[in-house]
C-alpha positions in Angstrom: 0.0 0.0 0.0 1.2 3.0 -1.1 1.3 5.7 1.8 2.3 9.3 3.1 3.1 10.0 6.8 2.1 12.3 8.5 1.8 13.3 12.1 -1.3 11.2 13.9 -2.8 15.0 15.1 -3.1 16.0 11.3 -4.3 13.1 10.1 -8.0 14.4 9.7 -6.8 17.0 7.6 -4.8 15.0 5.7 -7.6 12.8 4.3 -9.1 16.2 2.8 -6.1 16.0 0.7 -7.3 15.5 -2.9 -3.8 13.1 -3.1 -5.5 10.9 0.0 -7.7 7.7 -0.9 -10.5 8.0 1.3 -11.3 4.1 0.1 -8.6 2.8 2.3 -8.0 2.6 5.8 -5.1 4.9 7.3 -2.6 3.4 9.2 -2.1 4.8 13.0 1.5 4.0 15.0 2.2 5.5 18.0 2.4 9.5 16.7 2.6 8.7 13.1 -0.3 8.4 10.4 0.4 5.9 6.8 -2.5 7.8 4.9 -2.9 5.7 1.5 -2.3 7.5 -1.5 -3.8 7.7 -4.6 -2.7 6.6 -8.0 -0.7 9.2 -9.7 0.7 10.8 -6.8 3.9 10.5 -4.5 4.4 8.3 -1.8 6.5 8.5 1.0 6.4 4.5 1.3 5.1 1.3 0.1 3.8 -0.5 2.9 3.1 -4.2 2.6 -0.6 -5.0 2.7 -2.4 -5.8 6.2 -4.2 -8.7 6.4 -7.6 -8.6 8.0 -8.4 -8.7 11.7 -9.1 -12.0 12.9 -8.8 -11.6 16.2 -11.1 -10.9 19.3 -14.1 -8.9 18.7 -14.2 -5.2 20.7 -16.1 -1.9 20.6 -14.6 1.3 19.8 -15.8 4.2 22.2 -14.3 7.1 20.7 -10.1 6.6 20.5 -11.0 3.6 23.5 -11.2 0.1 22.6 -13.6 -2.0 25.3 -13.9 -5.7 25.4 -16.4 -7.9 27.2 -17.5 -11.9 28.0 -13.9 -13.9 29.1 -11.4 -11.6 29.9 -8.7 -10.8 27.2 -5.5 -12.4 27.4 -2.1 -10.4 26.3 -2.0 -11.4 22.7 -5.4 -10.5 22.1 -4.9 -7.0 23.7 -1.6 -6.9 21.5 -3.8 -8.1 18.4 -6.6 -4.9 19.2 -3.2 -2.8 19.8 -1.6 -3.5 16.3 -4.8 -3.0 14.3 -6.7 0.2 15.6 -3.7 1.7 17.7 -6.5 2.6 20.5 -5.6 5.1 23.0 -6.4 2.8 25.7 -8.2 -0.5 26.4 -10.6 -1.4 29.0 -12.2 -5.0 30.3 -15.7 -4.4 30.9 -16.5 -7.4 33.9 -19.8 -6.5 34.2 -22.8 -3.4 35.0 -23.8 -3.0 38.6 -26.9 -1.9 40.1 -29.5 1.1 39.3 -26.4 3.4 39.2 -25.1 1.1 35.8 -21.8 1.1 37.3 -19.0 -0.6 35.3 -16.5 -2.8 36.5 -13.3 -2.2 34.4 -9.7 -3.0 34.4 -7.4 -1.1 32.9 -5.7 -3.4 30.3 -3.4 -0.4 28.1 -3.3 3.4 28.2 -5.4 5.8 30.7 -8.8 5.7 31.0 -10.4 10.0 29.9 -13.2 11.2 28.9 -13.9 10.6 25.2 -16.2 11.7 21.8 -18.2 9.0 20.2 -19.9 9.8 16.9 -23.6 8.3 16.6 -26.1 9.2 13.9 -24.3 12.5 13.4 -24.7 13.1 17.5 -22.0 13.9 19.4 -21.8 11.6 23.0 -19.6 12.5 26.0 -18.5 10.1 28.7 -15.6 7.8 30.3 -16.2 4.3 29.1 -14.4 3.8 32.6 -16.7 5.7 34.4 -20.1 5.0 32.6 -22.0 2.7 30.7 -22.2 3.3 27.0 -24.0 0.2 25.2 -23.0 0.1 21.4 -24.9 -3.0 21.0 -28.4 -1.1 21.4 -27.6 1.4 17.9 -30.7 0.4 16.2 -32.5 0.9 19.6 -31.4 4.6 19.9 -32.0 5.7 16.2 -35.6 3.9 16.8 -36.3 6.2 19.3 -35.5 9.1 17.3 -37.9 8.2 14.8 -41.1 7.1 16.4 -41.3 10.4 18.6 -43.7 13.4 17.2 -42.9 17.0 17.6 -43.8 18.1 20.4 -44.5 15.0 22.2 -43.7 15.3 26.0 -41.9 12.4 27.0 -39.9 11.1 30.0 -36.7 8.8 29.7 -36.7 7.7 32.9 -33.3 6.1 32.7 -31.5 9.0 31.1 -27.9 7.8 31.2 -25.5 9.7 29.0 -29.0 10.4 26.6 -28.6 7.4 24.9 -32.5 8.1 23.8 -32.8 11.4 25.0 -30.6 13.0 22.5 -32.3 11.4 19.5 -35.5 11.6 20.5 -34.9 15.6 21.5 -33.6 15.8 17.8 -36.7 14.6 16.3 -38.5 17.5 18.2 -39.7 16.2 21.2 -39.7 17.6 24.7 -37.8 15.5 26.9 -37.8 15.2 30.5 -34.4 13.1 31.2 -33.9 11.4 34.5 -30.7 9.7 35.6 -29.4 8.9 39.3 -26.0 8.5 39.0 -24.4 12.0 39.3 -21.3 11.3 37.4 -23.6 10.3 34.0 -25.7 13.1 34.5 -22.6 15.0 34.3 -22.4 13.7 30.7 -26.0 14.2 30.1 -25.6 17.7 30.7 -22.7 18.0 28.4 -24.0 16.2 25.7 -27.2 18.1 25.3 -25.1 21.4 25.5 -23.1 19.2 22.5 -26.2 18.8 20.2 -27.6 21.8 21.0 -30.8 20.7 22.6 -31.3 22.5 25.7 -34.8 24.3 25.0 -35.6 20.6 24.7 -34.5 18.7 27.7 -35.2 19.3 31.2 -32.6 17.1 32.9 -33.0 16.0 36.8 -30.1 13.8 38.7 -32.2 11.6 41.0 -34.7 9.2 41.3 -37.0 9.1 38.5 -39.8 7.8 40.8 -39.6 10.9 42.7 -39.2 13.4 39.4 -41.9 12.2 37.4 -44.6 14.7 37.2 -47.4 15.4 35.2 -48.9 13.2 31.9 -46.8 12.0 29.2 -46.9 11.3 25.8 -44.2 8.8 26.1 -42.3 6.6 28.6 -38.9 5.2 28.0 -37.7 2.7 30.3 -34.2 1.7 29.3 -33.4 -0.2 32.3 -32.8 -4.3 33.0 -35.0 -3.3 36.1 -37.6 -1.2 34.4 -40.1 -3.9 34.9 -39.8 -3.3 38.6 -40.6 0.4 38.1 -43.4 0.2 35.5 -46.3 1.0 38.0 -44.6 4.1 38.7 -44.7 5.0 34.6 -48.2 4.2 34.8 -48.9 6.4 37.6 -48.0 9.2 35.0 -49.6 8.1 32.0 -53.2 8.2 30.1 -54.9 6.3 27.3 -52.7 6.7 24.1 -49.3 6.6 26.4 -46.6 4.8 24.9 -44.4 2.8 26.9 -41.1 1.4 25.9 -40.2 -1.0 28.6 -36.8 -3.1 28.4 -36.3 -6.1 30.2 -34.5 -9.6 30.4 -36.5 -12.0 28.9 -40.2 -11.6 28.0 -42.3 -9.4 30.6 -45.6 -9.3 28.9 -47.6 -10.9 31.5 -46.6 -8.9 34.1 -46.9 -5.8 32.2 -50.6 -6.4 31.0 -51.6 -7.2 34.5 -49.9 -4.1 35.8 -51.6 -2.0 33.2 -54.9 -3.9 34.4 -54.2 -2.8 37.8 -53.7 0.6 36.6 -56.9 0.8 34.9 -55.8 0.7 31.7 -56.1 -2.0 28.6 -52.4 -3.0 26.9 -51.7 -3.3 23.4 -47.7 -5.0 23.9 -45.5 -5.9 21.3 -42.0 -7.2 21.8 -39.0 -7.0 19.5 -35.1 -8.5 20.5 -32.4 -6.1 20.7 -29.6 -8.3 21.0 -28.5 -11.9 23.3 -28.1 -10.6 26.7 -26.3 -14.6 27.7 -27.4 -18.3 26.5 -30.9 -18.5 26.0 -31.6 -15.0 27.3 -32.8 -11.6 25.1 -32.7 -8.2 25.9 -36.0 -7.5 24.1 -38.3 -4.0 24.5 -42.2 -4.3 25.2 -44.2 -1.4 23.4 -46.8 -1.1 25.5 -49.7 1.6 24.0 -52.3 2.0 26.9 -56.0 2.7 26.3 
């Protein structure tokens, strides 16, 4: 492969160059960029080609590369370290609790605060610090098309704003709830990032205690949310929407909660993605009347 280097901090505006081949890959090594170059110009180099990556599968989270299931051994972490040249790499263990605490070691690099790019949003947060689930993408830009203006809706498990950013996008007025203070600190940030602040009314506590009022919609993204669903339903009417996740499938116990409420339940359920053997994260739209 035929390549110019450059310095890795002006590699972005290197690949505006009209000699750069924005059909190849760059190559990153410690502080230097290999940008490929196109046919007919100069080269610094002639690098020999890469051969794909075989080799563990791992998320990117801005310049930070996170791995789950068994954790990593050394050559795999030297494999992810070869191929993307991440700026650090983290072992996700697990998510604890309410608060979606992650347990992480510290495999390579320092763990900061990083960008990641979504649907032409713009997400703060330390994948160290906070939970940032890649695997729910089509879950998110859901969100942000099912909303109407206007709608008043309450995302009762704010997070980062996953769903509140999109779903603020599409025109919706969104009342975002999140306990743990250090992602509401990122939830602030990253609706001052997208420019939504006339449309989000954040709150950092419980959302059982800050919901108020009727909503349009209810967004429950939340492995406990089942356990909280009466409170939603305290705060909703006939043509309410409820987006309830869950572990496995919950539609009993949501119909009879509605009943309980006073309401009928239309629920559907779709899978977002294998949670462990034999077990879905899946979302019940629940549409009250």
């Amino acid at each position: 492969m035929r390549v110019r280097t450059v310095s890795r901090a002006g590699l972005a505006a290197a690949m505006r160059e009209v000699w750069a081949d924005p059909s190849r890959r760059p190559y990153v090594e410690e502080g230097l960029a290999y940008v490929p170059v196109r046919d007919g110009y100069e080269a610094d180099l002639d690098l020999p080609e890469r051969r794909p990556y075989e080799g563990r599968s791992f998320q990117m989270v801005g310049d930070t590369a996170v791995l789950h299931g068994p954790r990593p051994t050394d050559e795999e972490v030297a494999a992810i370290l070869a191929w993307r040249s991440p700026a650090c790499v983290l072992y996700l263990g697990g998510i604890d609790g309410v608060r979606r605490l992650p347990s992480t070691e510290v495999l390579y690099g320092e763990p900061h605060p990083v960008c990641h790019h979504e649907n032409g949003f713009r997400y703060w947060l330390n994948p160290a610090e906070v939970m940032f689930a890649q695997g729910n993408l089509e879950e998110r830009r859901l969100m942000g098309r099912v909303v109407a203006p206007g709608e008043r809706v309450a995302d009762m498990f704010a997070g980062i704003g996953y769903f509140t950013v999109p779903m603020a996008s599409a025109g919706a007025k969104v009342h975002a709830m999140e306990i743990n203070p250090v992602s509401f600190g990122y939830l602030q940030r990253n609706v001052h990032e997208n420019r939504l602040e006339e449309r989000v009314r954040p709150e950092n506590d419980d959302c059982r205690d800050l919901l108020d009022g009727v909503y349009d919609r209810v967004v429950m993204g939340h492995f406990d949310a089942p356990d909280f669903f009466p409170a939603a339903l305290a705060h909703a009417e006939a043509g309410t929407v409820i987006h309830l996740h869950a572990l496995g499938d919950a539609t009993a116990a949501a119909r009879a909660a509605a009943e309980g409420a006073g309401f009928a339940a239309e629920v559907t359920t779709r899978k977002v993605k294998k949670y462990g053997p034999h077990i879905w994260h899946v979302v019940h739209d629940v549409v009250l009347s």
